[in-house]
N, C-alpha and C positions, 0 to 999 in steps of 0.2 A: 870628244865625240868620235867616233869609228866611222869610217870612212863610205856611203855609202854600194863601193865597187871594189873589188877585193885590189890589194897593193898592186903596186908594178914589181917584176923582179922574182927572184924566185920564187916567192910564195903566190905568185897567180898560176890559176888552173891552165895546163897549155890546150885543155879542149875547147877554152872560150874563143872567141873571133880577137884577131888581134887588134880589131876595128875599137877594140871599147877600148875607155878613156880614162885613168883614174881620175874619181872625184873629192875633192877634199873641199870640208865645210871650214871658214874661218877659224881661227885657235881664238875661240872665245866658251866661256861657261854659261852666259847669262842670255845670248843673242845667237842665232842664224845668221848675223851678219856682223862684218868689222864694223867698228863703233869709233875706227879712226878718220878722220873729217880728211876727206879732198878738196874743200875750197872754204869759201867765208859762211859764216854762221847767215842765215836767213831770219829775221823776226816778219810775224805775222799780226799786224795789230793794226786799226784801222788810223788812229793817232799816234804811232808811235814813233815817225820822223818828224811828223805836222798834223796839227788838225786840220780836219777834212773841211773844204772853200766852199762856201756856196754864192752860187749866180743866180740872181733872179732877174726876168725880166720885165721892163717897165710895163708893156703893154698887159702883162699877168695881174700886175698889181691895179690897174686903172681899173680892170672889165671886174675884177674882185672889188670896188668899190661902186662901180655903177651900179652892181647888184646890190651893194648892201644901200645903197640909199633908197631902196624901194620898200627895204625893212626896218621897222622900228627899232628892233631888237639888236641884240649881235648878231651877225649872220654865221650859220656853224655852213664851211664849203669846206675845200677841198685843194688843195695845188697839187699837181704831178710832173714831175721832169725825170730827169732819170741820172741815175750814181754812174759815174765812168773812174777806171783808174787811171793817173796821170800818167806823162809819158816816162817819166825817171822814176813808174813804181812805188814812190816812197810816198805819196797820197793819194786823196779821192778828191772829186770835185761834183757836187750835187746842182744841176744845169734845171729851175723852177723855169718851165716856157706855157704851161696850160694852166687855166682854171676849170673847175667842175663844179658849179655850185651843189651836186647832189641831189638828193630824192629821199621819200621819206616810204619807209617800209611797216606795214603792215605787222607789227607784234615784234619791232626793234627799236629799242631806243634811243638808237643816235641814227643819224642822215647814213646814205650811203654813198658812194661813186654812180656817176650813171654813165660816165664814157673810160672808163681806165681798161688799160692792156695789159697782157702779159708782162711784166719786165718792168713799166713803172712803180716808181719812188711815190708812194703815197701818203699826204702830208697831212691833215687835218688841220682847220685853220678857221680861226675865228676872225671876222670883220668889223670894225665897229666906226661910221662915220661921225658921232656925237661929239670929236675933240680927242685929243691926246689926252691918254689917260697916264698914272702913277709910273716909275720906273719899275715901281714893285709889283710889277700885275704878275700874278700867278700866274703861270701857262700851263702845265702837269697840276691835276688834283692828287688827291691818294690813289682813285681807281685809275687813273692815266699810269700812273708808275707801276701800278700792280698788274695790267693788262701789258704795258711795255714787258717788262721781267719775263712774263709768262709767253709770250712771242719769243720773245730770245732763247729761250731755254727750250724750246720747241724745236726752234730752229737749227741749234747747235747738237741735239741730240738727236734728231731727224737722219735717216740714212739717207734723203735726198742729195743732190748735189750743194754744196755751200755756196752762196749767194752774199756776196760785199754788201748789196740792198738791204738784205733781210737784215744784219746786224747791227742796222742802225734803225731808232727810231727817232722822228722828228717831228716836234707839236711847234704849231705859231697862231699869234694873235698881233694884229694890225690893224692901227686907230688910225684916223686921216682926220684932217681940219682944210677944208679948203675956205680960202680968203683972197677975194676978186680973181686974179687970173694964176695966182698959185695954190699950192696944194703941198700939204707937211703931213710925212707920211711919219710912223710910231711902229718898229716890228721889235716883237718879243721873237725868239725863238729858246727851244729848250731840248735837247737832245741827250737820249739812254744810249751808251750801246756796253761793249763790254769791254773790262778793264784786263780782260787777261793779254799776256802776251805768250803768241808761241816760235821758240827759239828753233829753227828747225837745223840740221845740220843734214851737209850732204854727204851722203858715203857712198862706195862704189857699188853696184850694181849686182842683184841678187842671183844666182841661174836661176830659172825656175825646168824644171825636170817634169817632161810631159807625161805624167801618171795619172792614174785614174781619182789621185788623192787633190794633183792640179785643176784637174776638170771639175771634182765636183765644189771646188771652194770658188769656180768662176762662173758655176749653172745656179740657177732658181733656187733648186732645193738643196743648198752648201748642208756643210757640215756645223757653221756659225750659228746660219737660222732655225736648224732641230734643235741643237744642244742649248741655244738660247743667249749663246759668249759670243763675243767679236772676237775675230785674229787681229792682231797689229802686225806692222811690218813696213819698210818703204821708208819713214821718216825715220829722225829719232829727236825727241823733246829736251 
């Protein structure tokens, strides 16, 4: 690729300022930038050193069964705690500390949240005080798997910022039997998220040259969102 600032040496014009710089793009054909690695390889995957911990706490579990003994049925609620990344990076730890039993909406067919925030981990969770039930209890139907899928893939192709929360999904169902002053508690859990890994590799650092081609791939209306493509650049896979 040609250099975008005319050579040093004779062949530069001597009426330009001597102030300018020559610039040279990497010796590569296929990238704007060296594709040789300055440090260790980075993977991005939510299980990929460890599967992601979960803590729940007791008091979540108890108030989740005081309600369900008011109801015949299974009770369809709610748990919310929140995803963190661990301190050495290489997991997540999912922290269950509230219940929401939910509310029921008008022309929707499942319960909804009636106190969740921004930023909470939201769980969907079935109750059932009647006894512990099968090892084999279903927890994911077909349309739980087919709704999970359709969030992730939402998610992942979204131009929002990428959120550790979003890429997981997680369903549970918990049967209790209490018997005089104890109580045996039964938790299914079953979690989607995604199986890909991304190898990221780091390379040295791009110039970016303040032109008007820079400006507009960092305003509202880029040259990406007319033409309907993405730029890449920054990583490399």
């Amino acid at each position: 690729m040609e250099p975008m600032y005319p050579l040093a040496g004779p062949q530069m014009n001597s009426r330009l300022p001597s102030r300018i710089v020559p610039f040279y793009f990497p010796p590569s054909k296929c990238a704007l930038w060296n594709q040789t690695p300055i440090g260790e390889f980075t993977y991005l995957c939510l299980n990929y050193y460890r599967n992601p911990k979960l803590v729940v706490t007791e008091k979540t579990i108890r108030l989740a069964c005081r309600h369900a003994k008011q109801d015949k049925k299974n009770l369809p609620c709610f748990l919310l705690g929140s995803l963190t990344v661990d301190e050495d990076e290489e997991g997540v730890t999912l922290t269950v500390d509230r219940f929401d039993p939910g509310r029921e909406v008008p022309e929707c067919l499942e319960r909804t949240p009636t106190a969740s925030l921004p930023g909470d981990f939201l769980i969907p969770c079935k109750v059932d005080t009647r006894g512990l039930c099968s090892r084999e209890m279903i927890v994911h139907n077909a349309d739980d798997f087919i709704s999970a899928f359709k969030v992730l893939q939402h998610h992942v192709c979204s131009k929002d910022s990428l959120d550790c929360g979003k890429l997981l999904s997680l369903r549970a169902h918990i049967t209790s039997r209490e018997s005089l002053d104890n109580m045996d508690f039964d938790f299914h859990w079953a979690a989607v998220t995604l199986a890909n890994t991304f190898k990221c590799t780091p390379v040295k650092p791009i110039p970016i040259i303040p032109t008007a081609l820079a400006r507009n791939l960092s305003s509202n209306l880029s040259i990406s969102q007319v033409q309907g493509t993405y730029k890449y650049g920054g990583f490399l896979e």
